[in-house]
MIKE-226384 format. One record per residue (C-alpha): residue in three letters; x, y, z; residue number from 1. Coordinates in pm, whole numbers, padded with zeros to 5 digits. Layout:
<pts>
<"ALA"; <X; Y; Z>; NUM>,
...
</pts>
This chain:
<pts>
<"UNK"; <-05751; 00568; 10464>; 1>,
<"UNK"; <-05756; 00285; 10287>; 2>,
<"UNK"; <-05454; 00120; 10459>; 3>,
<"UNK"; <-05552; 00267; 10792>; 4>,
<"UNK"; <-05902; 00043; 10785>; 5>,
<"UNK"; <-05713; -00251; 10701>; 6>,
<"UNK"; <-05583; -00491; 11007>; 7>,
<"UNK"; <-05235; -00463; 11004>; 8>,
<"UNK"; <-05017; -00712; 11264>; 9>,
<"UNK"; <-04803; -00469; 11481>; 10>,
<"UNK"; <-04905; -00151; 11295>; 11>,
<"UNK"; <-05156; 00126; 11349>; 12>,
<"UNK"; <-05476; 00085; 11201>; 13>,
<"UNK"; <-05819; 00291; 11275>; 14>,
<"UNK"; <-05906; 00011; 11549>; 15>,
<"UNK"; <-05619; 00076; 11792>; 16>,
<"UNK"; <-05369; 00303; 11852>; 17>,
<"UNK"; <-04943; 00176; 11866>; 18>,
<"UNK"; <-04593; 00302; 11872>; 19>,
<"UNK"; <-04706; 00667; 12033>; 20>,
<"UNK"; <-04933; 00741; 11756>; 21>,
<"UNK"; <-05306; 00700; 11601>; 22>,
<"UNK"; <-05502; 00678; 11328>; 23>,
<"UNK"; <-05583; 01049; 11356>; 24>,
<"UNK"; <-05205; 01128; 11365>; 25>,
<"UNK"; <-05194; 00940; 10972>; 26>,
<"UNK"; <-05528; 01097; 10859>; 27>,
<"UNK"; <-05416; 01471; 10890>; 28>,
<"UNK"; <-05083; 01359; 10818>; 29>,
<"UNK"; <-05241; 01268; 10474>; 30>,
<"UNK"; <-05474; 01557; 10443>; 31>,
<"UNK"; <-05149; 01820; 10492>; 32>,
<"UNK"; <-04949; 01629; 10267>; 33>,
<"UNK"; <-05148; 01540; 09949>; 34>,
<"UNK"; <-05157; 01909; 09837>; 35>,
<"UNK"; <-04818; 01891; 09839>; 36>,
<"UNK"; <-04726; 01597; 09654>; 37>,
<"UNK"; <-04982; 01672; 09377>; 38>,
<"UNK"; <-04857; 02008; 09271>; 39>,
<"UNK"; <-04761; 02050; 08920>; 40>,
<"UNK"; <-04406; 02219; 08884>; 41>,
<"UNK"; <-04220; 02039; 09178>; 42>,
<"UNK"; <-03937; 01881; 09192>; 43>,
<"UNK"; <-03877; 01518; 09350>; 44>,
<"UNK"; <-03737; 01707; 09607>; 45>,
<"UNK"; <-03918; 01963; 09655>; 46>,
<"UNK"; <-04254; 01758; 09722>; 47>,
<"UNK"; <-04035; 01546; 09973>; 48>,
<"UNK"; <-03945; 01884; 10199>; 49>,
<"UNK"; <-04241; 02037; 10151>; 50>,
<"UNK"; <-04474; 01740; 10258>; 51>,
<"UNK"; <-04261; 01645; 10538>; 52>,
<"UNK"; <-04292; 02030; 10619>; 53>,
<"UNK"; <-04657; 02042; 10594>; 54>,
<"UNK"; <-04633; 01687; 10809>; 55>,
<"UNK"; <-04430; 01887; 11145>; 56>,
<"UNK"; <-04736; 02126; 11082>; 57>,
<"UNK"; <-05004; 01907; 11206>; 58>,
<"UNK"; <-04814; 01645; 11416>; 59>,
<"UNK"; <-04534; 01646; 11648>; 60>,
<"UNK"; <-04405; 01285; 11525>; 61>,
<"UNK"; <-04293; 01084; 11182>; 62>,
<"UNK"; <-04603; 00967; 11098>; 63>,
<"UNK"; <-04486; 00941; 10688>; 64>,
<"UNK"; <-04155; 00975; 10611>; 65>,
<"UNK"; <-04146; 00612; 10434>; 66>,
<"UNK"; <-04455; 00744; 10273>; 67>,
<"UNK"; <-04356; 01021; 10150>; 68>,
<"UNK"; <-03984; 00941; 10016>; 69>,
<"UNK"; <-04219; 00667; 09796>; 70>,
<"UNK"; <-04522; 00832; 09672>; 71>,
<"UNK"; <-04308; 01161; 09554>; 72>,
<"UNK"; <-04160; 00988; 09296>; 73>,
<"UNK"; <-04493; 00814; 09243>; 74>,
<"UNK"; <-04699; 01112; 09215>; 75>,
<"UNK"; <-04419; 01354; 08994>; 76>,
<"UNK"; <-04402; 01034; 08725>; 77>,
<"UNK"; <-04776; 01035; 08726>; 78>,
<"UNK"; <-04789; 01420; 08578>; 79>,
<"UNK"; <-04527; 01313; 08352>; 80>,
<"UNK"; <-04721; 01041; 08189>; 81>,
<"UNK"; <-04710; 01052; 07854>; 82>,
<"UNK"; <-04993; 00809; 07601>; 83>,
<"UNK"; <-04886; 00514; 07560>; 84>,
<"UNK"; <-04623; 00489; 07838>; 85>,
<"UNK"; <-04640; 00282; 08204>; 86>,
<"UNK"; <-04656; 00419; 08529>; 87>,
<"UNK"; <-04326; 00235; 08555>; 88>,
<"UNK"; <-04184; 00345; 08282>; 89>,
<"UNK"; <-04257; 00659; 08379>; 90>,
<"UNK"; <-04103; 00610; 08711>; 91>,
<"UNK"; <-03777; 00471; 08567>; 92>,
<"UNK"; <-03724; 00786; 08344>; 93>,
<"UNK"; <-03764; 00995; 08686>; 94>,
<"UNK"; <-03562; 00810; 08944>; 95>,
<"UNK"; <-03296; 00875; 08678>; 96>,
<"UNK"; <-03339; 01211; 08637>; 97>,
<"UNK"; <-03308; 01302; 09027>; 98>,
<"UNK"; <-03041; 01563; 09097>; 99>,
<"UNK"; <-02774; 01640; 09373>; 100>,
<"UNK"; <-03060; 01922; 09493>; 101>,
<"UNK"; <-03361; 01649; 09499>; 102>,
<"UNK"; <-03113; 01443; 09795>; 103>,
<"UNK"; <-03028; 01758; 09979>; 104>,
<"UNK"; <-03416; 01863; 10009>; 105>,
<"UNK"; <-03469; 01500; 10085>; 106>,
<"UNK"; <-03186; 01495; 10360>; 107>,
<"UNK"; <-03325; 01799; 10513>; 108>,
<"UNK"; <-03652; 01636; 10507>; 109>,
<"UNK"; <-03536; 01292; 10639>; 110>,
<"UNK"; <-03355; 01523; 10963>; 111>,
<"UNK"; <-03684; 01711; 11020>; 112>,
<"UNK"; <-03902; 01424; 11014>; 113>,
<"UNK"; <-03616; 01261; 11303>; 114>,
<"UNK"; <-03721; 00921; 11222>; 115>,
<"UNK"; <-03599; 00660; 11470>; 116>,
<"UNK"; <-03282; 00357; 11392>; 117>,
<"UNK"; <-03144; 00568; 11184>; 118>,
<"UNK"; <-02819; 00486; 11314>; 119>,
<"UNK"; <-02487; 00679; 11163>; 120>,
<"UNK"; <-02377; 00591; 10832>; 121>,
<"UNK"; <-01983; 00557; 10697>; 122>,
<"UNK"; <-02081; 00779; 10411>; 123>,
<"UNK"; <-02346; 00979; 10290>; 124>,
<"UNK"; <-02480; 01019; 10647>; 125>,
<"UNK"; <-02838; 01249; 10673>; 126>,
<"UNK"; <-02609; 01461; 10919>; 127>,
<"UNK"; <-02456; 01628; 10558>; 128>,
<"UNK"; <-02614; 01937; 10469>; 129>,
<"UNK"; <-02470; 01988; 10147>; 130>,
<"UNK"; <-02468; 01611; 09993>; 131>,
<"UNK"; <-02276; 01606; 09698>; 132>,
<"UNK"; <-02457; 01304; 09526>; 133>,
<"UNK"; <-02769; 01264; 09330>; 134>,
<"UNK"; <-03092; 01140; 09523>; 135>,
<"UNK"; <-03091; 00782; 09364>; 136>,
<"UNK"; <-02667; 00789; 09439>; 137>,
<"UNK"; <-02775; 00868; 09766>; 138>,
<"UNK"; <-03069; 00573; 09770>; 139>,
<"UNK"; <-02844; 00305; 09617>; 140>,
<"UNK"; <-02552; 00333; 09887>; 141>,
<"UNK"; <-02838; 00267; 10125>; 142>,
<"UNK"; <-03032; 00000; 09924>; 143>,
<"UNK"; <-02849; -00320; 10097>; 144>,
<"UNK"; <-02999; -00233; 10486>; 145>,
<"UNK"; <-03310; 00012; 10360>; 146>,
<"UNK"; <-03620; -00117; 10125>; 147>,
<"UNK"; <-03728; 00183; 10072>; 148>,
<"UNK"; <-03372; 00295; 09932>; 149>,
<"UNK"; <-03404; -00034; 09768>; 150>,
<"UNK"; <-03685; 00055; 09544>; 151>,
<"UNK"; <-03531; 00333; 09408>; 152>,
<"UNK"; <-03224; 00155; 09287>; 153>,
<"UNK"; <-03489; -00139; 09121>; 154>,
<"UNK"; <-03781; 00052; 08970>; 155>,
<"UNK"; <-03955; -00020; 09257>; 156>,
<"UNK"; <-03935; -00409; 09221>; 157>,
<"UNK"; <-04130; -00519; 09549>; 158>,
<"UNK"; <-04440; -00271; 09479>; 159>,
<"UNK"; <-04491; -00364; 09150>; 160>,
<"UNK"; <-04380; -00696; 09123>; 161>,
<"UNK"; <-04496; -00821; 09518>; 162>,
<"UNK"; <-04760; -00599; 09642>; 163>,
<"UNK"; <-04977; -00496; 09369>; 164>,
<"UNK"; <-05036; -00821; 09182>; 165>,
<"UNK"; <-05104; -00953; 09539>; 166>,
<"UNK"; <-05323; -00633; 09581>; 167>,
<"UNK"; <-05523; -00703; 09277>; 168>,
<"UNK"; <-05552; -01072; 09280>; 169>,
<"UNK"; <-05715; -01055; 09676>; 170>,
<"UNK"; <-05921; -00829; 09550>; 171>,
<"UNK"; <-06078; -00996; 09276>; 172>,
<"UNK"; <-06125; -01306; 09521>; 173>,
<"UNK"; <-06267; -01108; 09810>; 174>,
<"UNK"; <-06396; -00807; 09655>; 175>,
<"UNK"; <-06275; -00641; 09986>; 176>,
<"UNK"; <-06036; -00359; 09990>; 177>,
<"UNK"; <-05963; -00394; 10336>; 178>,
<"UNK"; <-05901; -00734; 10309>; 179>,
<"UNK"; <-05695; -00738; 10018>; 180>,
<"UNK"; <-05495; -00449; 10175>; 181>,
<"UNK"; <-05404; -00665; 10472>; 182>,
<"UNK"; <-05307; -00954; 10257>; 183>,
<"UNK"; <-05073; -00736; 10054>; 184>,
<"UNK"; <-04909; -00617; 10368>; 185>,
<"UNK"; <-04848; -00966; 10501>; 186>,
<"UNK"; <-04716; -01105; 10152>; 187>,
<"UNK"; <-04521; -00788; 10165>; 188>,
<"UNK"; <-04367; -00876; 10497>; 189>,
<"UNK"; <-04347; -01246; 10441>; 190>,
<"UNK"; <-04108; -01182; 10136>; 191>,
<"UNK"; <-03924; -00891; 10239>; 192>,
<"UNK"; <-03787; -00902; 10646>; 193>,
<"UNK"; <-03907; -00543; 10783>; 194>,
<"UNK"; <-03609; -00285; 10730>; 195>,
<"UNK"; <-03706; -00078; 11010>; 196>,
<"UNK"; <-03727; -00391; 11220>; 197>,
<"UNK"; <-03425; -00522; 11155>; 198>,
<"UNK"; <-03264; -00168; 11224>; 199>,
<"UNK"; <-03401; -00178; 11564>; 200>,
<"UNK"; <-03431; -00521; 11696>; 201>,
<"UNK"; <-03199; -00695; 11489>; 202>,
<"UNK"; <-03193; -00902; 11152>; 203>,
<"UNK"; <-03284; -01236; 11303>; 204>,
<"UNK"; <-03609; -01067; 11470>; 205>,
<"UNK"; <-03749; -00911; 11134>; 206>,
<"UNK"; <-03682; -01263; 10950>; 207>,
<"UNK"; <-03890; -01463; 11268>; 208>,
<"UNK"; <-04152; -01150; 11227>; 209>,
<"UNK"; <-04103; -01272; 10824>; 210>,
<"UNK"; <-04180; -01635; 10884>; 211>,
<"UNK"; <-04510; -01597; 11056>; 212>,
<"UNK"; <-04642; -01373; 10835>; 213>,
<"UNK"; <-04559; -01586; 10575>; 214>,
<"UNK"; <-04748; -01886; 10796>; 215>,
<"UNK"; <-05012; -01633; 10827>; 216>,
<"UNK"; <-05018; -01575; 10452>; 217>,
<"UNK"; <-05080; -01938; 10363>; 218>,
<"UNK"; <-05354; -01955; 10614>; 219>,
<"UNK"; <-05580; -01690; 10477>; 220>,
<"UNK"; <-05522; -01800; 10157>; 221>,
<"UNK"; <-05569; -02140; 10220>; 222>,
<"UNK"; <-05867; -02043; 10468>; 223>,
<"UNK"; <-06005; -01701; 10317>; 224>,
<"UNK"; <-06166; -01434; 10576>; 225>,
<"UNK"; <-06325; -01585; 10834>; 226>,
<"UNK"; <-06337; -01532; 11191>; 227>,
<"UNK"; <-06047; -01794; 11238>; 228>,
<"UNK"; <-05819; -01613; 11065>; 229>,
<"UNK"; <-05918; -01266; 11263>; 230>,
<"UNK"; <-05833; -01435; 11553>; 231>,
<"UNK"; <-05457; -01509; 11450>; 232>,
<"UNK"; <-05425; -01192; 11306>; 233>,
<"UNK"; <-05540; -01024; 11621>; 234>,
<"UNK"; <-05287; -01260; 11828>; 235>,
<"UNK"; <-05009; -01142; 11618>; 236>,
<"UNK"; <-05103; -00819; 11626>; 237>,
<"UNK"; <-05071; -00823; 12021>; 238>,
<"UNK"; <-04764; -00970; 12024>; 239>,
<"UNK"; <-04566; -00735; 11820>; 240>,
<"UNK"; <-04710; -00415; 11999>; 241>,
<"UNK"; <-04632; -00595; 12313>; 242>,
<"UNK"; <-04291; -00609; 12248>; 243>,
<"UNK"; <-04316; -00263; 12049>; 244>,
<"UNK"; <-04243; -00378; 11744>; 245>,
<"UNK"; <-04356; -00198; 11449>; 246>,
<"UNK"; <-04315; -00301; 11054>; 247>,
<"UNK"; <-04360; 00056; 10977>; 248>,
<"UNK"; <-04144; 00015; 10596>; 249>,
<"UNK"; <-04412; -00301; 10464>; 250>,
<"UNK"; <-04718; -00025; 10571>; 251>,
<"UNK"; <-04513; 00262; 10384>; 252>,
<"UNK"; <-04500; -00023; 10104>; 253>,
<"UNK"; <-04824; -00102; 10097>; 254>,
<"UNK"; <-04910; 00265; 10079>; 255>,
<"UNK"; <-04687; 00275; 09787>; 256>,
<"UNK"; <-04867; -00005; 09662>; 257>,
<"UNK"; <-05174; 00108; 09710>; 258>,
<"UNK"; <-05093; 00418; 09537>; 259>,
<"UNK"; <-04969; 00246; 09218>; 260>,
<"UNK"; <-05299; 00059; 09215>; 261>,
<"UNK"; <-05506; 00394; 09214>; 262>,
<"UNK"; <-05323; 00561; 08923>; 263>,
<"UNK"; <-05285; 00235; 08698>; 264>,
<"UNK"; <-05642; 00237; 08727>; 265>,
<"UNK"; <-05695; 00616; 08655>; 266>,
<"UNK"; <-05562; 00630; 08232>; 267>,
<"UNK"; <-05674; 00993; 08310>; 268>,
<"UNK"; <-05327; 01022; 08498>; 269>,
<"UNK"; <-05138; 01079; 08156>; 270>,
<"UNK"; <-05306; 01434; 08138>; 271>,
<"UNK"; <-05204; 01458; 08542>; 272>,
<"UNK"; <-05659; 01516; 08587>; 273>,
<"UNK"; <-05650; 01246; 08848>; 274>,
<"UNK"; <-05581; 01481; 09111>; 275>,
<"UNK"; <-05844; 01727; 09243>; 276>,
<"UNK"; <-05852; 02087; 09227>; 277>,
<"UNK"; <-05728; 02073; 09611>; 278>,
<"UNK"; <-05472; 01898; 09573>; 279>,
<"UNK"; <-05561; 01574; 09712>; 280>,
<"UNK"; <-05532; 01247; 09525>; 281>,
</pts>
């Protein structure tokens, strides 16, 4: 909800609808898959499948795929915390314990969810049914044209090393989550070209798309929130849904990001009593 409220240039957001979806498509997209991700006993994999299964339950489109293939691996390090060790730590030690069966629940999830510019791949294409690599394998032959593959392969470098200090530092100078949120999704996209974009429409389109968030960037931080800055957020905003253009991996980021912020700030997470008795996070 958090990232929904937040103005978000060519994304969906609770003030408009874009890309054949709405806020309420996200929302109960969230609601079916927290319970999900937060059960104790799963596998990687297993919360993958089984959110993107409890997704196809309550909407007919991919709403969270990106989402989902970042905050699994989020949430299972989380109830493996032990004292005295980082969430990223903890993160490492699971990413390299995946298994062949956590990337063929994940490709089965990845064909349900049908998400679009997928394209074909030379090898290891989401067509196999019976992959014969381990889920990071899988994640690091894709890492050079996917940033979500990418964080896999680096610990997650561009959530925890872009996004949250970004997340953290806005919000100690605002004391708005909403606007920190959007300022973490436009340093996001300023420093790393949209993957989905550039699948789509082209390299050269997500680095222009790049450049004026990065513009962007330096005028909120130079100006702060006001009413001038709304406006060229606004403008932007227009444009890219205009020409349908939707940086759908820096939201999943920022989702991510948000996500590490919540647990770094829970030390609870270590006994995995952040979650609720439902499920949700």
């Amino acid at each position: 909800m958090a990232e929904l409220r937040a103005l978000k240039p060519g994304n969906v957001t609770v003030h408009n609808a874009a890309h054949g979806m709405c806020a309420l498509d996200f929302e109960l997209s969230a609601e079916a898959i927290a319970p999900v991700l937060a059960q104790a006993g799963l596998s990687v994999g297993e919360r993958i499948l089984g959110a993107i299964q409890a997704t196809r339950r309550v909407v007919d489109c991919n709403t969270n795929l990106g989402i989902v293939l970042l905050c699994a691996p989020l949430v299972h390090a989380a109830l493996q915390l032990r004292a005295g060790h980082s969430l990223r730590a903890a993160l490492s030690e699971t990413l390299g314990g995946l298994e062949v069966g956590d990337a063929q629940l994940a490709y089965e999830a990845i064909r349900l969810a049908e998400p679009g510019g997928m394209g074909v791949a030379a090898e290891h294409d989401i067509s196999e049914l019976n992959p014969r690599l381990t889920l990071l394998q899988a994640m690091r032959a894709a890492a050079r044209h996917d940033c979500i593959a990418y964080q896999y392969v680096s610990d997650y470098a561009d959530v925890f090393e872009v996004a949250v200090p970004q997340y953290y530092a806005s919000l100690a100078r605002w004391g708005s989550e909403t606007w920190a949120t959007t300022a973490t999704y436009l340093d996001l996209l300023a420093a790393v070209p949209d993957t989905h974009i550039a699948r789509k429409f082209g390299r050269q389109t997500a680095q222009e798309v790049s450049a004026e968030a990065s513009r962007l960037t330096e005028t909120l931080d130079r100006q702060g929130t006001n009413k001038h800055v709304l406006a060229q957020l606004l403008r932007f905003d227009n444009e890219l849904k205009q020409k349908g253009i939707n940086p759908g991996t820096t939201a999943d980021l920022t989702v991510a990001a948000l996500t590490v912020g919540w647990l770094q700030d829970h030390s609870e997470c270590a006994s995995g009593h952040v979650f609720h008795r439902t499920g949700t996070l």
